[in-house]
N, C-alpha and C positions, 0 to 999 in steps of 0.2 A: 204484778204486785210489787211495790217499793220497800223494800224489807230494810232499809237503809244503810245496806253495805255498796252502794255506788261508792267505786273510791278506795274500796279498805281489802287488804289480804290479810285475813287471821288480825292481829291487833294490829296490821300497817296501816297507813290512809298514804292515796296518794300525795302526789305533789299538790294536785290542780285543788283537789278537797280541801287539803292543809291552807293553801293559799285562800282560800275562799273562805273558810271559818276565822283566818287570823284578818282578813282586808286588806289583805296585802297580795302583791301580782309574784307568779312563777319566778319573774327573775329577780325580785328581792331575797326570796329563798333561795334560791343558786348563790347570791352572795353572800347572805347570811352563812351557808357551807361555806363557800371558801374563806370566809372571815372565820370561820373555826365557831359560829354562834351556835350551829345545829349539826348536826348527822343526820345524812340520809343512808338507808339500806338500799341498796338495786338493787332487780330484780329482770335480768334481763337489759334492757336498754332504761327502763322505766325507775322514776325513784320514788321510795316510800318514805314515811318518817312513823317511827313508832307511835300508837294512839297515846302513851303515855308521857312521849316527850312533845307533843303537841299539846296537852293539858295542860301542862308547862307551862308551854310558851303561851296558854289561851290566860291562864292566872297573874302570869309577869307581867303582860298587858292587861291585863283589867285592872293587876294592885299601882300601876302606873295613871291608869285613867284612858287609859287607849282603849279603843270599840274596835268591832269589825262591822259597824255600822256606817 
């Protein structure tokens, strides 16, 4: 059963999740970190991004006109 936590530790989501709801690929977000746009949390080798600084970033791109469509 899909309980919809594919993706998320406690309020994290991963990288792949994040990428996928914003429509943008893995290595935009890697440079988005190193451009200082975002933080990610590791966890391991693995990186997270807070579900609420993903909200964020889901609202800055909608009030811009940008989709993950």
């Amino acid at each position: 059963m899909d309980d919809g936590s594919e993706g998320r530790q406690g309020d994290l989501v991963k990288i792949g999740a994040a990428a996928a709801a914003l429509g943008v690929s893995v290595d935009t977000l890697r440079r988005w970190e190193r451009n200082g746009r975002i933080a990610f949390h590791r966890v391991g080798t693995q990186r997270f991004i807070s579900s609420h600084d993903l909200a964020d970033l889901l609202r800055e791109r909608s009030a811009k006109g940008i989709t993950s469509a």
